[in-house]
C-alpha positions in Angstrom: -7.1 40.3 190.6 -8.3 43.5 192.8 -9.7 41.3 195.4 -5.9 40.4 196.4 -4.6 44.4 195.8 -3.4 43.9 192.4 -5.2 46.5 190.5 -5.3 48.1 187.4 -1.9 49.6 185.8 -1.4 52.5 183.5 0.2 50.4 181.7 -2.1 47.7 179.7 0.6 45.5 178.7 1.6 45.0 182.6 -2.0 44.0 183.5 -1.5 41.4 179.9 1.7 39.8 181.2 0.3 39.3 184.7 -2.8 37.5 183.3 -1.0 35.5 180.8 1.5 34.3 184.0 -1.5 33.1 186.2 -3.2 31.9 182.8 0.2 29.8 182.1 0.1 28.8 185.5 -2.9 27.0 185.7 -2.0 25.4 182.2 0.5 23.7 183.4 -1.3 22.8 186.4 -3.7 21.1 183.8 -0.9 19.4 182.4 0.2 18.0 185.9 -3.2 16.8 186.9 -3.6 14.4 183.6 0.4 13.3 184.0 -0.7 12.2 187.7 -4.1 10.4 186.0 -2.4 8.7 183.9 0.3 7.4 185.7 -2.0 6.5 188.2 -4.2 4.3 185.9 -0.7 2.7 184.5 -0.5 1.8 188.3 -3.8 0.4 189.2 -4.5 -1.0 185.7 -1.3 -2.3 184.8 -1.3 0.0 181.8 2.3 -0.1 180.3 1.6 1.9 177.2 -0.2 5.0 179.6 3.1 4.5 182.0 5.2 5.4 178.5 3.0 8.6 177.4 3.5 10.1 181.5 6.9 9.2 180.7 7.8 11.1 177.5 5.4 13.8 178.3 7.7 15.4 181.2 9.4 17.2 179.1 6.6 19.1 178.4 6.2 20.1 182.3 9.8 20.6 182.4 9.6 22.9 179.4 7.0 24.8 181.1 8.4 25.4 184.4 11.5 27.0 182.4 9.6 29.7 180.2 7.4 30.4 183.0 10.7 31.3 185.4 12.1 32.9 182.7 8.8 35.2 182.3 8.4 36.2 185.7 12.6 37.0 186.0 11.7 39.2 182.8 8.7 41.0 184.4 10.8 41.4 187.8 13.9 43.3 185.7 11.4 45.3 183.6 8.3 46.5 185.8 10.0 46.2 189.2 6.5 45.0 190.8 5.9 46.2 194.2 3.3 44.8 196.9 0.5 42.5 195.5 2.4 42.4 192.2 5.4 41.5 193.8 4.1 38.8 195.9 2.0 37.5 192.5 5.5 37.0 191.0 6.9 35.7 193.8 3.8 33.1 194.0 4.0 32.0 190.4 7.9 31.4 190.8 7.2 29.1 193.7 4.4 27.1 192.4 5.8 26.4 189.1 8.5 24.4 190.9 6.0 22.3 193.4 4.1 21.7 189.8 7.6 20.5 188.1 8.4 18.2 190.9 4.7 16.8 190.8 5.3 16.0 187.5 8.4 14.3 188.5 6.8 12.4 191.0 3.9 11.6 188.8 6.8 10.0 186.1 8.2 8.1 189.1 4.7 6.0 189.4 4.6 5.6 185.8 8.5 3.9 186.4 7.2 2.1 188.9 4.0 0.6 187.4 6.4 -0.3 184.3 8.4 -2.4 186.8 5.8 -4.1 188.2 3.3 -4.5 185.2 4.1 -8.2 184.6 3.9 -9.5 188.1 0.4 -10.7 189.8 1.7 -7.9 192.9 0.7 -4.8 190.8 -2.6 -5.7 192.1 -1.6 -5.8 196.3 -4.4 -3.7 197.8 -5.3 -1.4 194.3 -8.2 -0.3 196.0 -6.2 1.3 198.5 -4.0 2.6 196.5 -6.6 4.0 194.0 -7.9 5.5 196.6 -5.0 7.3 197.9 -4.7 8.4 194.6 -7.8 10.2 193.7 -7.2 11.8 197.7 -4.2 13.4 196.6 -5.8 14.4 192.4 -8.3 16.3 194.0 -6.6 17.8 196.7 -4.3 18.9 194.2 -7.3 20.3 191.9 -8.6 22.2 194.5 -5.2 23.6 195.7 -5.0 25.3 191.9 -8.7 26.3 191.8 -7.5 28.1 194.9 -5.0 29.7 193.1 -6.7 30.6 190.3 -9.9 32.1 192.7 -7.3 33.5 194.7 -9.1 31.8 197.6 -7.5 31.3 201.2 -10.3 29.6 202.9 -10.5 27.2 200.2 -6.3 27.0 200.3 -6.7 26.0 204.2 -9.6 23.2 203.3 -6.9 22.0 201.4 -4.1 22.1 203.5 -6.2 20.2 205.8 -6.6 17.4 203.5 -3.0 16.6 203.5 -3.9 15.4 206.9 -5.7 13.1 206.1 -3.9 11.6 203.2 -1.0 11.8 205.3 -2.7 9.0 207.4 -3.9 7.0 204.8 -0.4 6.4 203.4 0.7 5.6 206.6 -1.7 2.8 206.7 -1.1 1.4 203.7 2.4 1.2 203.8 2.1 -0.9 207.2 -0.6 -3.2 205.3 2.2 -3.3 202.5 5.2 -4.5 205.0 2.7 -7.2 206.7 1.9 -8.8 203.0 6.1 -8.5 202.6 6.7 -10.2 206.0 3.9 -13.0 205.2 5.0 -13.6 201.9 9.0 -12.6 201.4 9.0 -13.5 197.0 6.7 -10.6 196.6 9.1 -7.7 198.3 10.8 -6.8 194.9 7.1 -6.2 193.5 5.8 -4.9 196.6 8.9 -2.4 197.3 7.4 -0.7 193.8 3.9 0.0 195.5 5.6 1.4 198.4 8.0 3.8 196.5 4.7 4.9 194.4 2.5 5.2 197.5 5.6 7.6 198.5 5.3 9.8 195.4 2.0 9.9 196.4 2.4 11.6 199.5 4.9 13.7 198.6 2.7 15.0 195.6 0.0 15.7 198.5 3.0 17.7 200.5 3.7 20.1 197.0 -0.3 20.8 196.8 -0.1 21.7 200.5 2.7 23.8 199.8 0.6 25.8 196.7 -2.0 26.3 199.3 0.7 28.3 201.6 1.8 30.2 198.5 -2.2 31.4 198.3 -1.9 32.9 201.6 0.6 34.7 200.7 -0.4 35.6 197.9 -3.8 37.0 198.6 -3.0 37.9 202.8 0.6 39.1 202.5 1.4 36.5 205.4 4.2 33.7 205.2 2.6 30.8 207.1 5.3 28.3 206.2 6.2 26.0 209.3 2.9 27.5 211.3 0.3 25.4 212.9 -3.2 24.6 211.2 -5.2 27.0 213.7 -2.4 30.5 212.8 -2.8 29.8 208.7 -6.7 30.0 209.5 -6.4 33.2 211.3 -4.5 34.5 208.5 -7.1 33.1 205.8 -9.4 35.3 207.7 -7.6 38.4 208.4 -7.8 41.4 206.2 -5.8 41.3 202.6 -3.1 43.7 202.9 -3.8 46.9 201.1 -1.1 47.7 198.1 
């Protein structure tokens, strides 16, 4: 953590709780990454009983999110963090919910394949879709192996993927509304793909959103509503010292 300012303490057991927070972190990042697996493969495959497990297992993200708030609100009331400790806290608080809602957005596909499971349309354009899919996985892998390298270049790689997954859902949802307007029986089915395409994107949005927390985290710089070319002159600049 000293590459970021956050050194060593006099106390030991503040230097424990901080790495048991990032550790917890990226455990429930973990956690997020399989729910989105899986509820893609209930998507593409048509995998009903895979679609239940994502479904049930929310709880366990949800659970998560709430001990991990209610960690960091302890450490905020007892240790009073200042600079790079402060902004770790402050990091964590803010990633744990973009992880929750990916998890919600990840049970939202598993909904959706359930819906459509029985119908010939949960296979309209799967490659596509799959596709899409791993885009957004791996963006969202490399947004928390940011994180946990406390890496900003790596965060702004990242952001920049968003990009292009933005325009990849773009194009599949106009393929999606041309197979609707050839063949109107197939909306309700179709309607299904387009909400979980959706989830998709938005999941590629809350990884974007870790990447900003990074460069905060590590540079001491808020580059929330900035352009692409200001976050990489922050990613660059010097870490703040403290």
């Amino acid at each position: 953590m000293e590459k970021m300012g956050i050194g060593q303490h006099i106390s030991q057991q503040f230097n424990a709780e901080l790495e048991d927070i990032r550790n917890r972190v990226l455990t429930m990042g973990g956690l997020v990454e399989q729910q989105l697996a899986d509820a893609m493969l209930s998507l593409v495959d048509g995998d009903e009983r895979t679609a239940e497990i994502v479904i049930k297992n929310d709880y366990k993200v949800n659970a998560m999110e709430v001990a991990l708030d209610e960690e960091c609100n302890r450490v905020l009331a007892r240790r009073q963090p200042a600079a790079g400790d402060l902004r770790l806290v402050m990091a964590v608080i803010k990633t744990i919910t973009d992880l929750e809602r990916i998890g919600d957005e990840a049970e939202r596909i598993a909904r959706m394949a359930r819906q459509v499971v029985d119908g010939e349309e949960v296979r309209v354009h799967p490659g596509q879709i799959q596709h899409l899919g791993d885009q957004v996985r791996q963006m969202m892998h490399n947004a928390l192996d940011a994180f946990a390298r406390m890496d900003p270049e790596l965060a702004v790689q990242v952001w920049r993927e968003d990009l292009t997954v933005d325009k990849e859902y773009e194009a599949i949802m106009r393929q999606l509304i041309t197979f609707m307007m050839e063949d109107p029986r197939s909306i309700p089915r179709v309607l299904e793909i387009m909400w979980s395409a959706r989830s998709l994107e938005r999941i590629g949005d809350r990884a974007r959103n870790i990447c900003e927390y990074v460069i905060y985290l590590v540079k001491g710089k808020d580059v929330r509503h900035t352009s692409l070319e200001h976050m990489e002159a922050q990613a660059r600049a010097e870490h703040p010292k403290g």
